[in-house]
C-alpha positions as CSV (number, residue, x, y, z in Angstrom):
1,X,-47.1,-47.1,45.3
2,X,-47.4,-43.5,45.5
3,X,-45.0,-41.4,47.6
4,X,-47.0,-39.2,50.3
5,X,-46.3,-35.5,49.3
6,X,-44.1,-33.7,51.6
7,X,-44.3,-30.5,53.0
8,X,-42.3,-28.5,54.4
9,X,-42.9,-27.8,57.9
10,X,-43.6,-23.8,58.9
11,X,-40.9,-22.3,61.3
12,X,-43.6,-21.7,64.1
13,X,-43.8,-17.9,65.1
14,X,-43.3,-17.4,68.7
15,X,-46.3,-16.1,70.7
16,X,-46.1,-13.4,73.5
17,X,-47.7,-13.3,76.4
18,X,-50.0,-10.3,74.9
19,X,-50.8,-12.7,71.6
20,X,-48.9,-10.6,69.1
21,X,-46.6,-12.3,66.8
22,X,-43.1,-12.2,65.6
23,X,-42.6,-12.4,61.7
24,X,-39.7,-11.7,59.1
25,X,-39.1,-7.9,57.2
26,X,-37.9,-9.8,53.7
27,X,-38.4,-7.0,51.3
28,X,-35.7,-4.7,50.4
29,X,-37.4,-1.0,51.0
30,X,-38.1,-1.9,54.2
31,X,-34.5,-2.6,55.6
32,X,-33.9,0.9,54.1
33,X,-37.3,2.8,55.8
34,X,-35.4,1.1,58.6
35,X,-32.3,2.2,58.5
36,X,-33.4,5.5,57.0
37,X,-34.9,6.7,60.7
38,X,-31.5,6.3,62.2
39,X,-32.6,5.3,65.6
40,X,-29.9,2.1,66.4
41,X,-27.9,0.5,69.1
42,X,-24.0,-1.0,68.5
43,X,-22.8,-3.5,70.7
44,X,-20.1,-6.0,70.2
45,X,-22.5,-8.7,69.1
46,X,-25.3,-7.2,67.0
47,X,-26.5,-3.3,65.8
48,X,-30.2,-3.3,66.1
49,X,-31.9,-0.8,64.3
50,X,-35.7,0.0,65.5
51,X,-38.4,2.2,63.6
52,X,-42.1,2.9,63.8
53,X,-43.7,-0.3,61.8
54,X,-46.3,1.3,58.4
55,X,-49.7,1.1,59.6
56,X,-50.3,-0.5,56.2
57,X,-48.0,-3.0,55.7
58,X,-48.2,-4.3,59.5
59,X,-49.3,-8.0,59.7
60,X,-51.9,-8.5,62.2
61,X,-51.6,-10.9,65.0
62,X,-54.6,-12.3,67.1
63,X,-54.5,-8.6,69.2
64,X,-53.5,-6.4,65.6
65,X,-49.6,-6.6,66.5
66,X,-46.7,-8.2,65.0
67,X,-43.5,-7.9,65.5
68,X,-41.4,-7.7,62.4
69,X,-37.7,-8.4,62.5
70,X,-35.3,-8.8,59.7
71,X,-31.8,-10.2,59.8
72,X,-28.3,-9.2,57.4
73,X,-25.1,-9.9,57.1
74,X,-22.3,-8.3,55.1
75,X,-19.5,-9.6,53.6
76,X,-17.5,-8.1,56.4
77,X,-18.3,-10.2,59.0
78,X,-17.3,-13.3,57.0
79,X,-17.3,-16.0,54.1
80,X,-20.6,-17.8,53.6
81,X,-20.3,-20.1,56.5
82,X,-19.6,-17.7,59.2
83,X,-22.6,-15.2,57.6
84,X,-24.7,-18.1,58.4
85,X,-24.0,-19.1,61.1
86,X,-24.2,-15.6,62.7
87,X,-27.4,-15.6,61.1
88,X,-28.6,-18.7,62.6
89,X,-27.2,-17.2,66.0
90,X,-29.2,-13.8,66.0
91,X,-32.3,-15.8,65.2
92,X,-32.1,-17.9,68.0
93,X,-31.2,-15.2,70.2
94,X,-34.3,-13.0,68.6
95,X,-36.6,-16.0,69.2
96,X,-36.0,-16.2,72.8
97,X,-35.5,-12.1,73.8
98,X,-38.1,-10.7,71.5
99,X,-41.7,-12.4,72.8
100,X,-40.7,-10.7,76.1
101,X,-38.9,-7.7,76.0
102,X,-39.7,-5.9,72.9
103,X,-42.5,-3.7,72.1
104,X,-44.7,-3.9,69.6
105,X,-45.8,-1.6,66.9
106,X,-41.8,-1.6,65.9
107,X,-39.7,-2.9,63.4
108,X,-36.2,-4.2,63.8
109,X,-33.7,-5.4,61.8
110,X,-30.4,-6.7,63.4
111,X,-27.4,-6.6,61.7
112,X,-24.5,-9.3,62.8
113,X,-20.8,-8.0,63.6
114,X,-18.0,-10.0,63.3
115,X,-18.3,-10.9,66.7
116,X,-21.5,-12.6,66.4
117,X,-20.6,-15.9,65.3
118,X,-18.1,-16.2,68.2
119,X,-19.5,-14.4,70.9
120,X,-20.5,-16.8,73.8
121,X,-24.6,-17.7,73.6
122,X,-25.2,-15.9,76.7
123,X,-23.2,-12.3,75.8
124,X,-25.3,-11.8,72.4
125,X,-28.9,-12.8,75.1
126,X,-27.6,-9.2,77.0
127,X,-26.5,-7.4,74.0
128,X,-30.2,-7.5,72.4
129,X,-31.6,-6.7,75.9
130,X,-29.1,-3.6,76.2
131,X,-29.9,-2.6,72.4
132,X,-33.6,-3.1,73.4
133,X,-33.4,-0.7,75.9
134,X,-31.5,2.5,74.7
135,X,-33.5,2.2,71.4
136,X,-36.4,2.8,73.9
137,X,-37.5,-0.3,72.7
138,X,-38.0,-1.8,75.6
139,X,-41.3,-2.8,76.9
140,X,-42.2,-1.6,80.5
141,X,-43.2,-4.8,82.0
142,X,-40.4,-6.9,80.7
143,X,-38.7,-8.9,83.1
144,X,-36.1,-7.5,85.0
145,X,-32.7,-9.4,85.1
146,X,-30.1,-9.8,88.0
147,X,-27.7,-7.2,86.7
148,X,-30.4,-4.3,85.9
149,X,-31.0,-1.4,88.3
150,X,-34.8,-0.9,89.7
């Protein structure tokens, strides 16, 4: 009796509201064209780093958009475990922030702190939100939260 061939199931991407797309930066030059426009935000849990996405090498969603995000951690923050699980952390936050506060036609890549692994659930939610927002990458009809100024 044959076996049914398994596949592995695709990590959904999260739709906006607008039908753009988030999706993953896995390639090596562009963490660096990243990092190389020196336009980031440091908070306890997470640096986000933002830059103009390449015309050319952005994925196109069901409006043209994506979203791409990529995720690092160094050594620094921990052994293997830890790096993971910050990992595992910033992607869960980035999955529920991004869809509705970020703008598109950018590229992010968050880098974990030591922090991240630790830092309660809730804390790492606002420090994207605050990164978002003095990048200038905040979009201007994202909701407005309890704590924010009009």
């Amino acid at each position: 009796m044959a076996e049914p061939q398994r596949t592995s199931p695709e990590r959904a991407e999260p739709q906006r509201k607008d039908g753009s797309s988030l999706a993953r930066l896995k390639r090596r030059a562009d963490f660096l064209r990243v990092a190389g426009v020196r336009r980031k935000w440091v908070t306890p849990g997470v640096m986000l780093q933002v830059a103009n996405a390449q015309p050319d090498a952005q994925q196109a969603g069901p409006d043209g958009t994506t979203i791409q995000i990529g995720f690092t951690a160094s050594r620094k923050v921990g052994n293997a475990v830890v790096r993971n699980r910050a990992r595992r952390r910033l992607k869960a936050v980035v999955d529920e922030v991004m869809p509705l506060y970020a703008k598109p036609g950018l590229d992010y890549v968050l880098i974990a702190r030591r922090d991240t692994a630790t830092r309660p659930y809730a804390l790492l939610v606002e420090d994207l939100k605050l990164a978002l927002r003095k990048t200038g990458a905040l979009r201007a009809d994202a909701p407005r939260t309890e704590g924010e100024a009009s």
